[in-house]
C-alpha positions as a printed NumPy array, in Angstrom:
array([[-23.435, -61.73 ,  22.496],
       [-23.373, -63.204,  25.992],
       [-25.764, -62.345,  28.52 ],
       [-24.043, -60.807,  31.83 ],
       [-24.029, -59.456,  35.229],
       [-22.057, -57.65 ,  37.713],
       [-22.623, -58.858,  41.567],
       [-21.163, -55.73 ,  43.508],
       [-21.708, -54.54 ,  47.045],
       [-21.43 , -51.202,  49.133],
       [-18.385, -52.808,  51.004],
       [-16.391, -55.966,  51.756],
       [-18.666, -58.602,  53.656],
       [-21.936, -58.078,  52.614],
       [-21.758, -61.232,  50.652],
       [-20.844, -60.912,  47.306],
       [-19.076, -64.678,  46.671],
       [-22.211, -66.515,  48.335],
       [-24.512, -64.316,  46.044],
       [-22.168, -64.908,  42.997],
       [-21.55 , -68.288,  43.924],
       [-25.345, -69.317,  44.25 ],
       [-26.651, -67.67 ,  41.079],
       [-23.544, -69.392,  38.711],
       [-24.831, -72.678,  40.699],
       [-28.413, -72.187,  40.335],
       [-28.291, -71.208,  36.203],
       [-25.714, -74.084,  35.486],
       [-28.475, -76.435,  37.479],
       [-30.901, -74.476,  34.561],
       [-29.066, -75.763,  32.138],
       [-27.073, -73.074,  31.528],
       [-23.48 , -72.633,  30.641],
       [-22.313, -70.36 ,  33.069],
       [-19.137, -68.362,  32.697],
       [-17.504, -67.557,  36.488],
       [-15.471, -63.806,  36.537],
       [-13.943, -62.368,  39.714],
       [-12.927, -58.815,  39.45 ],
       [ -9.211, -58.388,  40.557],
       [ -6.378, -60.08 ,  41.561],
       [ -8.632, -62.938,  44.039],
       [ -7.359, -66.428,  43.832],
       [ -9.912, -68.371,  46.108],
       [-13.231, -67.092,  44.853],
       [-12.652, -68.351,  41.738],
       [-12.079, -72.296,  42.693],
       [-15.893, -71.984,  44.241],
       [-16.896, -70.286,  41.053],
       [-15.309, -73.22 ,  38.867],
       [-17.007, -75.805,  41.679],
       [-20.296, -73.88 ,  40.974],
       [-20.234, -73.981,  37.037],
       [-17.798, -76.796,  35.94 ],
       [-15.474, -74.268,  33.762],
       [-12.289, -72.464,  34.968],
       [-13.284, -69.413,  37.089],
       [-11.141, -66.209,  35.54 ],
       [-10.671, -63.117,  36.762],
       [-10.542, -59.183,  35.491],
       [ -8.038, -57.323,  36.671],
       [ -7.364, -53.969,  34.855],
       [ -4.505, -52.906,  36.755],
       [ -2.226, -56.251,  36.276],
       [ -3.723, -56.67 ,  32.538],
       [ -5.114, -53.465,  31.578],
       [ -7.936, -51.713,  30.662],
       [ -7.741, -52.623,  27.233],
       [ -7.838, -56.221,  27.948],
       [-10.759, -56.208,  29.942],
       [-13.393, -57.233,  27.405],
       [-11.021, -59.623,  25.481],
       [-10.361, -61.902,  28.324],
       [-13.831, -61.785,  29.271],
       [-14.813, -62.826,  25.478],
       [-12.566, -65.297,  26.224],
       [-13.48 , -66.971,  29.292],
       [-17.374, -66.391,  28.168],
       [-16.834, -68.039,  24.848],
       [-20.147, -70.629,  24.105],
       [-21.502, -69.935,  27.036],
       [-25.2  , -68.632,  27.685],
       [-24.409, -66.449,  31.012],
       [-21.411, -64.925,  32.416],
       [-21.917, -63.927,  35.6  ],
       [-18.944, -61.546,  37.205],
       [-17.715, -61.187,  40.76 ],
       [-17.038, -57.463,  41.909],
       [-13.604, -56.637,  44.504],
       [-14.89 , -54.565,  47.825],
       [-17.235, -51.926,  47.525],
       [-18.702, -50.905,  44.088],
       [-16.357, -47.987,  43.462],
       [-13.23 , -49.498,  45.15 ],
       [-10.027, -49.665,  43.123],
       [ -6.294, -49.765,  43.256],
       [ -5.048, -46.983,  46.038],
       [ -4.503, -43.571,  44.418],
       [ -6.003, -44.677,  40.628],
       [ -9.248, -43.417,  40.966],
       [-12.04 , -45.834,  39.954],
       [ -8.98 , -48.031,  38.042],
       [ -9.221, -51.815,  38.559],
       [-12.51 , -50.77 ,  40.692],
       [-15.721, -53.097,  39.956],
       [-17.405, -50.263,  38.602],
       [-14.714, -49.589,  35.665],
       [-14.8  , -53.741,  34.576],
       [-19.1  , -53.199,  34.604],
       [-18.555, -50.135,  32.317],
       [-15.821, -51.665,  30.074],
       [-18.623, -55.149,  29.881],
       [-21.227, -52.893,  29.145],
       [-22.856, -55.568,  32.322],
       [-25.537, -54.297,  34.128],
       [-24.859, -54.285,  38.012],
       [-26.981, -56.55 ,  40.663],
       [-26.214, -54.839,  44.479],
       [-26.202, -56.934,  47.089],
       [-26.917, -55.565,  50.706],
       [-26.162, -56.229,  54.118],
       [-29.769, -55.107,  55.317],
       [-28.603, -56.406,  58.888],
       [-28.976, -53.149,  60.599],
       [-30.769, -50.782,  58.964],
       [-34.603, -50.71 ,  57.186],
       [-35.236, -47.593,  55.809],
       [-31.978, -46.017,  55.332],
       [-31.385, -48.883,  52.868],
       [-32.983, -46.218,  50.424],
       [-30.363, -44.008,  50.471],
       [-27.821, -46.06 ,  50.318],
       [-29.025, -47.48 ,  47.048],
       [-29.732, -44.022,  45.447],
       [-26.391, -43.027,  46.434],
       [-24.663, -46.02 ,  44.65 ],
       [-27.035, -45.872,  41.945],
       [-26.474, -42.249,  41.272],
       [-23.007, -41.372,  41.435],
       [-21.47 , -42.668,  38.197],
       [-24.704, -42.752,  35.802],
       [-22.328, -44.436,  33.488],
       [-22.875, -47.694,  35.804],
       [-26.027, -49.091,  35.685],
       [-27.313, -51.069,  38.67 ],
       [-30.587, -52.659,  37.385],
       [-31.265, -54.176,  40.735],
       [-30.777, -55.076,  44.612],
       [-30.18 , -58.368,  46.081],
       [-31.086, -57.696,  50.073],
       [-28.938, -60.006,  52.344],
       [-28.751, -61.033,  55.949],
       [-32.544, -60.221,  55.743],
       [-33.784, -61.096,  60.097],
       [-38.034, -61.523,  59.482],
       [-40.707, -61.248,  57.047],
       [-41.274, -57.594,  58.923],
       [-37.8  , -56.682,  58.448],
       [-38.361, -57.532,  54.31 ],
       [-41.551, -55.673,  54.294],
       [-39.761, -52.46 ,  55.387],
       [-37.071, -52.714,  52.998],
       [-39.204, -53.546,  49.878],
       [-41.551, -50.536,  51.153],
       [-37.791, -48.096,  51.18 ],
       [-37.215, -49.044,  48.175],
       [-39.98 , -48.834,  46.183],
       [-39.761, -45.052,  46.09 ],
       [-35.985, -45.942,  44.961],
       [-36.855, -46.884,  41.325],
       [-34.594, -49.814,  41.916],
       [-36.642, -53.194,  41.882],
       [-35.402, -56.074,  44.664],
       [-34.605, -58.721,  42.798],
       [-33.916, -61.084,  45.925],
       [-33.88 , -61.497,  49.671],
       [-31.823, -63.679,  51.375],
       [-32.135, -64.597,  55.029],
       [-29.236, -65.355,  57.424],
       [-28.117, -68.798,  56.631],
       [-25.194, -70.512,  58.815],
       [-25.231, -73.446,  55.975],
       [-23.669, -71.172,  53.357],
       [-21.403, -69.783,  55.171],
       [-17.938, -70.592,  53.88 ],
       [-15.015, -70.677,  56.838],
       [-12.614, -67.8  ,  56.936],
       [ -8.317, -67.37 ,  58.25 ],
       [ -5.835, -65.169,  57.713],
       [ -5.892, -64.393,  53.895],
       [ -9.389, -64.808,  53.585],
       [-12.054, -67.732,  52.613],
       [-10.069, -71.096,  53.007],
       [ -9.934, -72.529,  49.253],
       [-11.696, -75.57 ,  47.406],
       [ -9.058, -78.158,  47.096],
       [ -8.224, -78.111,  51.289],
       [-12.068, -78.405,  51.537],
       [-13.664, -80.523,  48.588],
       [-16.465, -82.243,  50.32 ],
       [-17.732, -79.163,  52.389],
       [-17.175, -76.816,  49.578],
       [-19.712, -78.818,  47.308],
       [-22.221, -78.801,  50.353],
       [-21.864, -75.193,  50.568],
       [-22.002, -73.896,  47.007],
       [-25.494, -76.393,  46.923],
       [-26.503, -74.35 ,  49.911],
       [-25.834, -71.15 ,  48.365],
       [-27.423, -72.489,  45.04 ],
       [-30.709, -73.549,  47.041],
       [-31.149, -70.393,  49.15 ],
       [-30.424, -67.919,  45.623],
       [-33.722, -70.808,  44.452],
       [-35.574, -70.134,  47.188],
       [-34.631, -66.078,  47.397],
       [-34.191, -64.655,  43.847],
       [-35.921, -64.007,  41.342],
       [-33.76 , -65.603,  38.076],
       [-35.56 , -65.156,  35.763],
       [-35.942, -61.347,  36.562],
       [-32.165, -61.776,  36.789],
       [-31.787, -63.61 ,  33.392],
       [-33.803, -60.809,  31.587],
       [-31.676, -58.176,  33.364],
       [-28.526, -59.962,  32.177],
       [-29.91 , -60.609,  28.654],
       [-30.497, -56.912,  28.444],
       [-26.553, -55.874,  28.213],
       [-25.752, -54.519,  24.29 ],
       [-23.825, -55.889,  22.607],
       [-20.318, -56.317,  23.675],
       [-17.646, -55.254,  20.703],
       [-14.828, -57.171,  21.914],
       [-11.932, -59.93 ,  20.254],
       [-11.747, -62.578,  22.249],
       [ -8.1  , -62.733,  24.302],
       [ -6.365, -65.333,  22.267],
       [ -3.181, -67.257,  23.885],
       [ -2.11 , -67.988,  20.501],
       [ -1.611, -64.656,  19.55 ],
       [  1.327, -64.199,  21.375],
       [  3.305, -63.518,  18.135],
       [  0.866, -60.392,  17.84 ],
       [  1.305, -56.708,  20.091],
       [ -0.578, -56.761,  23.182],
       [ -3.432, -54.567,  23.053],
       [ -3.523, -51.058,  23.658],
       [ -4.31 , -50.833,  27.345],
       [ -2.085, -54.096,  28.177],
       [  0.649, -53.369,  30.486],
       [  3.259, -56.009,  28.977],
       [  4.524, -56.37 ,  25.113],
       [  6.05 , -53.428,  23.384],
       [  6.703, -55.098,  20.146],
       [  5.424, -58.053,  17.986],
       [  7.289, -61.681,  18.714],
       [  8.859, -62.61 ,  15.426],
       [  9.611, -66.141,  13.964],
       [  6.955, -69.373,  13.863],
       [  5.182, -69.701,  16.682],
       [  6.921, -72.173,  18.771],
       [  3.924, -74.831,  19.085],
       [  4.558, -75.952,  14.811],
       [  8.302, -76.02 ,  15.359],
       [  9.624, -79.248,  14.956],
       [ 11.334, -80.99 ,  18.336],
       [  9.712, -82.156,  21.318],
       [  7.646, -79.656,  23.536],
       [  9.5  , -78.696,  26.651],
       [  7.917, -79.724,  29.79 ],
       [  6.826, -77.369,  32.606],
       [  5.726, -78.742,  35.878],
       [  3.315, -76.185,  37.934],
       [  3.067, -76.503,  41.486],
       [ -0.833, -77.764,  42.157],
       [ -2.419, -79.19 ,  45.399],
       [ -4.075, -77.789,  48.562],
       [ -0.801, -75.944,  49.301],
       [ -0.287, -74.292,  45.752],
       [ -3.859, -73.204,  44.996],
       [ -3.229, -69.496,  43.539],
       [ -3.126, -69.761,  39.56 ],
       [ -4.689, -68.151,  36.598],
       [ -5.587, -70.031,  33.999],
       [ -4.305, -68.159,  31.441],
       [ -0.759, -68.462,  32.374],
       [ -0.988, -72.5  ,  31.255],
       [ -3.126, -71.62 ,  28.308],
       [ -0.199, -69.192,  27.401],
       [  2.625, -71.161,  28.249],
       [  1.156, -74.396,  26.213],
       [  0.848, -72.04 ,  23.184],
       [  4.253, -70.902,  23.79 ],
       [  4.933, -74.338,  23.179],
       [  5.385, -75.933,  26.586],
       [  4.097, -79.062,  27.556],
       [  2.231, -78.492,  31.01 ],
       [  2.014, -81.126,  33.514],
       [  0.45 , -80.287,  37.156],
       [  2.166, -82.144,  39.922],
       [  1.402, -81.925,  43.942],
       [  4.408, -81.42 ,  46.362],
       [  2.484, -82.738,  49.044],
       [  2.458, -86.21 ,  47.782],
       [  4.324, -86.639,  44.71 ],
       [  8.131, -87.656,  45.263],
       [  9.201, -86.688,  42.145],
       [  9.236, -83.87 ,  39.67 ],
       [  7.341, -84.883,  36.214],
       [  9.482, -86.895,  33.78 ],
       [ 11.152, -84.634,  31.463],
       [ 10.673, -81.024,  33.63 ],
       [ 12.576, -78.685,  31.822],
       [ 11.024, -75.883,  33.731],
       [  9.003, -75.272,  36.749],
       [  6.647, -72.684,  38.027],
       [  5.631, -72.463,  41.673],
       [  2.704, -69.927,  42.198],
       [  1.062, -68.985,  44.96 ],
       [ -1.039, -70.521,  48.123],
       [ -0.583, -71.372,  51.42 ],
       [  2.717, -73.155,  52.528],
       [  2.325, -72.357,  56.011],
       [ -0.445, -74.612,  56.707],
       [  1.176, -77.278,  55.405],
       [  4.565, -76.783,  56.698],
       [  5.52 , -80.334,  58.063],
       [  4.006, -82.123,  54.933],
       [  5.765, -80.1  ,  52.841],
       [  9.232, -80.312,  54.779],
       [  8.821, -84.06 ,  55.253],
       [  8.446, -84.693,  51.686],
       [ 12.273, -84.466,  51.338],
       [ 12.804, -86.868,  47.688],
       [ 10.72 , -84.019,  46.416],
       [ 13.001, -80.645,  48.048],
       [ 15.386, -82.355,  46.797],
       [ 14.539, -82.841,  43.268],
       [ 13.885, -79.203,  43.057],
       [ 17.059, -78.11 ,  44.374],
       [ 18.305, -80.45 ,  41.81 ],
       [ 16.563, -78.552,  38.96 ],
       [ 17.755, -75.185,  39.974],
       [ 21.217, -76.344,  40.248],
       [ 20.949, -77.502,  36.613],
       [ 20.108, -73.626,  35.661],
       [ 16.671, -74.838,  34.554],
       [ 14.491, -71.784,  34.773],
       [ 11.726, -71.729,  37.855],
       [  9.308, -68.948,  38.53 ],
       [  8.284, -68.795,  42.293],
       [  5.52 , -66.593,  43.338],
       [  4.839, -65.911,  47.325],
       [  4.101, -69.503,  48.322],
       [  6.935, -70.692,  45.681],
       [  9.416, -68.049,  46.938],
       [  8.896, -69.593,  50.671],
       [  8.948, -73.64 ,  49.185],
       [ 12.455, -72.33 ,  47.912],
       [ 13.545, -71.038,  51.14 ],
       [ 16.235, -72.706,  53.246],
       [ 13.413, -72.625,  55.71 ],
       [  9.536, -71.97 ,  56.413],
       [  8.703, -71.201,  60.496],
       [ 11.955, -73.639,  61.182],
       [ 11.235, -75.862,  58.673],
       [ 13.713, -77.144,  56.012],
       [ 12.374, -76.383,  52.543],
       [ 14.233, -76.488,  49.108],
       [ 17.054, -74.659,  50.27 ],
       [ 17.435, -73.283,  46.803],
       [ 17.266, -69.384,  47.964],
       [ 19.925, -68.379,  51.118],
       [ 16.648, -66.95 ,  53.235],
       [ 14.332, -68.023,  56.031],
       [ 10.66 , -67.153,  55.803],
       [  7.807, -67.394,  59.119],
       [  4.789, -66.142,  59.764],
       [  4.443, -63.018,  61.258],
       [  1.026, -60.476,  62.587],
       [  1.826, -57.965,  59.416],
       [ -0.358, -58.181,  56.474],
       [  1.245, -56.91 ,  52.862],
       [ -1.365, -56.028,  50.855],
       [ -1.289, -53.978,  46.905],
       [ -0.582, -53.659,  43.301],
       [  2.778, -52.869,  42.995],
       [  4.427, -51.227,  39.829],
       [  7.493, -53.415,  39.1  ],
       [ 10.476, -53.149,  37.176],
       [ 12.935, -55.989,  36.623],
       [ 16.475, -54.731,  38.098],
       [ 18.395, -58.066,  37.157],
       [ 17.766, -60.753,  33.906],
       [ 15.835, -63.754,  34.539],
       [ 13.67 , -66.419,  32.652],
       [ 10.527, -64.51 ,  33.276],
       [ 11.853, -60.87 ,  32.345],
       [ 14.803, -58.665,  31.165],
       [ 15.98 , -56.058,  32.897],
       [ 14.25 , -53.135,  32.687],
       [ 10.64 , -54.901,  31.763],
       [  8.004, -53.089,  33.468],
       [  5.04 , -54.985,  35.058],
       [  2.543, -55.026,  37.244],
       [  1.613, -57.539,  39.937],
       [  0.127, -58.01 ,  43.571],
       [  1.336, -58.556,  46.846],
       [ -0.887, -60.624,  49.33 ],
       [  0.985, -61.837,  52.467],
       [  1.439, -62.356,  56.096],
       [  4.764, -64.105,  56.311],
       [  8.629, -62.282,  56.075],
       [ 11.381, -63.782,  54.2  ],
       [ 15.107, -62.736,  55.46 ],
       [ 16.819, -61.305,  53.574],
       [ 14.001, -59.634,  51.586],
       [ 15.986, -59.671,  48.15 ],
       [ 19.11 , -61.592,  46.837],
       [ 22.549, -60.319,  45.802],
       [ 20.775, -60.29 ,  42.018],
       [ 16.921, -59.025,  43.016],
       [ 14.032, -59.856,  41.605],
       [ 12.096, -56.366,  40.925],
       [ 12.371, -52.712,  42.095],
       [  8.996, -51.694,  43.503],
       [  7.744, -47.855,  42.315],
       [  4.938, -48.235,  45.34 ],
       [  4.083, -47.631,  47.854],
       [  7.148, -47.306,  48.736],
       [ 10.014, -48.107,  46.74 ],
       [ 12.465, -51.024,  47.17 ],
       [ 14.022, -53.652,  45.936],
       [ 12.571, -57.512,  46.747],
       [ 12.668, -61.342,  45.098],
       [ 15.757, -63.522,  44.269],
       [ 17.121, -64.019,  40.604],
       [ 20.048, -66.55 ,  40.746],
       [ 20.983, -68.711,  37.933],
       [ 17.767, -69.601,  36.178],
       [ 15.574, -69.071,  39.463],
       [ 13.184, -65.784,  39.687],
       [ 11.5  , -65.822,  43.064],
       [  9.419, -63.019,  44.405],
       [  6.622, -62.091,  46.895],
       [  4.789, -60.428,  43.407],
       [  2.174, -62.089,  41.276],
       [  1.786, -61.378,  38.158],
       [ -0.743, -61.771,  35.173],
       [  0.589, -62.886,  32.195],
       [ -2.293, -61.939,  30.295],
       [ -0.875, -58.479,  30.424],
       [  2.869, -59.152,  30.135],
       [  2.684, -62.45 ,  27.447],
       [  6.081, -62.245,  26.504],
       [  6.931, -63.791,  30.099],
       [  5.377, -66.851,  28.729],
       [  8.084, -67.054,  25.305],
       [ 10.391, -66.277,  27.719],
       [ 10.093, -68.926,  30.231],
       [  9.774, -71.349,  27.238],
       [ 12.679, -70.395,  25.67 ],
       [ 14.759, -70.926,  28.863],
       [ 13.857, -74.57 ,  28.935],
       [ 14.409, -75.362,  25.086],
       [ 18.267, -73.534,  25.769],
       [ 18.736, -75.914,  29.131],
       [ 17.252, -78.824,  26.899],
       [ 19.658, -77.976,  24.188],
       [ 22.938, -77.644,  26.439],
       [ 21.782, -81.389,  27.948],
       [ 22.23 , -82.934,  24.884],
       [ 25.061, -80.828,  23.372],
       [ 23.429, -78.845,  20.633]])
């Protein structure tokens, strides 16, 4: 039993992460062991969730994972803790295009049984703030929103006419929050700019956040709402049980993995270097706890400033972040391209996501990269932006042909050509195509993926670098 709640929001910008952010900083300086969640596919939020709590922020996303493995990876990621408090995506009811309320914040709050905190941009309005929180409040009565956070609030006059709306509401105010430049948390072109390119001003601003939710909320109003979800019925998400089907509801396994599980074989662990750093900062942790029990040894390394791959890489996986901003480093850090191009020569197997599809580019805004991949990537004014229903069309480390999986595109760069001679996946929507790069043991695409939902990527990719470590020495 782990006390919970859902921070949701009409819409986009009325300050959900601040909100969030503050109250998983404010509990964990309580005392509490805090458990960070971010609803959907969102990379950044959850680095200032981890800065606010000290444990891995995770995230829910039941179109990439499923519905059914909702409450397991929350069980998970909550495990010991005294509080899990969960992120919501956009607006309340907001979910993946043409799904109905799928992936939406409202379907992970009914599959956590979580009641749900609203916050509002009171900015503009006073009384009309009534209606808008009967409307939310009423329209799914499976959701239960067992109080408002107002935010943006302009003058003790201002509050007084919102509390007075909305005590006819039968919704209590469990905060208001006044406009506050200091928590404020700097914006560009794919959203907030992440922890590890800002450490120092990220902790002053998730202190900030944490001291206006003091000064603002009322947590322990908030702690009794939280404490008052039932109980949750749910196996926790176990990395280990890879040799096990995935769920009902996941969207990867079809059949059980047979044989010992790879981590009490005898031989020594494979190693797999993951891209880390201010320029790779889009991971999930699950896909390390997963490869590790797939039997990979997993060593982070920066390509900013480390010259060399890790001793022993028998595989490498290069997620996503932001390249582009760190062009010339990366370009002028040529021992390292090098190395990599090295790798993927040898057939070792790599798994490039977005950022890593652009680091393996022959060139990034006229920039030489790895040169791995015959394509040039740049910036350009279009964003790409969706789930995406995939299907491998060509064999790979991560997937054979045919596996079906879902995964996320979130982009404002082009890469030309769009897919190799061998692609990576067919897309099913929005429209369909074919994108990525699968040559030798590379599989490079603008698509991230969970492997929470699709685990057998994991046994995969670890099998491709035990066969390349076999063929080195001659077995």
């Amino acid at each position: 039993m782990v006390a919970r709640l859902v921070i949701a929001a009409p819409s986009s910008g009325a300050g959900k992460t601040t909100v969030a952010t503050g109250l998983m900083a404010a509990f964990a300086g309580r005392g509490l062991a805090v458990s960070p969640h971010k609803v959907g596919p969102d990379y950044i939020d959850p680095g200032y969730h981890a800065l606010a709590t000290g444990r891995p922020g995770r995230n829910l996303d039941a179109y990439m994972c499923g519905t059914g493995l909702i409450a397991p990876l929350f069980a998970h990621g909550a495990r010991g803790c005294d509080l899990a408090v969960v992120e919501g995506v956009m607006g309340l009811y907001d979910g993946a295009a043409d799904q109905g309320e799928l992936a939406s914040t409202a379907q992970v709050a009914k599959l956590l049984k979580a009641p749900v905190v609203l916050v509002v941009d009171a900015s503009s309005q006073s009384r009309s703030v009534a209606a808008l929180v009967h409307g939310f409040a009423s329209w799914d009565p499976e959701v239960r929103i067992g109080g408002v956070i107002l935010n943006k609030v302009a003058t003790d006059r201002h509050e007084h006419l919102l509390r007075e709306a909305l005590g006819e509401s039968g919704v209590p105010v469990l905060g208001v929050l006044r406009r506050a430049p200091s928590v404020a948390t700097p914006s560009r072109h794919l959203g907030l700019v992440p922890v590890a390119e800002r450490q120092a001003a990220a902790v002053a601003a998730v202190a900030a956040q944490a001291e206006q939710v003091l000064q603002g909320c009322d947590l322990d109003a908030l702690l009794g709402l939280a404490r008052s979800a039932p109980e949750l019925h749910a196996e926790a998400w176990d990395p280990n049980g890879l040799w096990a089907v995935v769920p009902q509801g996941g969207t990867g396994g079809h059949s059980p993995t047979t044989g010992p599980h790879p981590a009490n074989r005898p031989g020594r662990r494979p190693t797999v270097a993951v891209a880390g750093g201010a320029a790779f900062t889009f991971s999930y942790a699950e896909h390390a706890e997963l490869l590790t029990a797939a039997g990979a040894e997993v060593v982070t390394f920066d390509p900013l400033r480390d010259e060399r791959l890790p001793e022993g890489t028998s595989g490498l996986v290069i997620g996503g972040g932001f390249p582009e901003m760190y062009g010339a480093e990366l370009s002028a850090n040529e021992p390292l391209r090098k190395a990599v191009a090295e790798l993927a020569r040898s057939g070792a197997p790599i798994a490039a996501e977005c950022a890593g599809l652009l680091y393996l580019a022959r060139s990034l805004d006229g920039r030489p990269m790895c040169g791995v991949l015959d394509a040039d990537a740049r910036m350009s004014e279009r964003l790409t932006l969706g789930y995406r229903d995939a299907v491998a069309v060509s064999d790979s480390p991560l997937a054979a042909t045919g596996t079906r999986m879902r995964g996320h595109e979130f982009h404002r760069t082009v890469i030309e050509p769009g897919a190799g001679a061998a692609a990576a996946w067919g897309l099913r929507q929005p429209e369909r195509r074919v994108e990525g790069f699968v040559q030798q043991g590379v599989h490079a695409s603008y698509v991230h993926t969970h492997w929470a939902g699709a685990p057998e990527a994991a046994v995969r990719f670890v099998a491709h670098c035990g066969r390349g470590r076999e063929a080195e020495s001659g077995a």
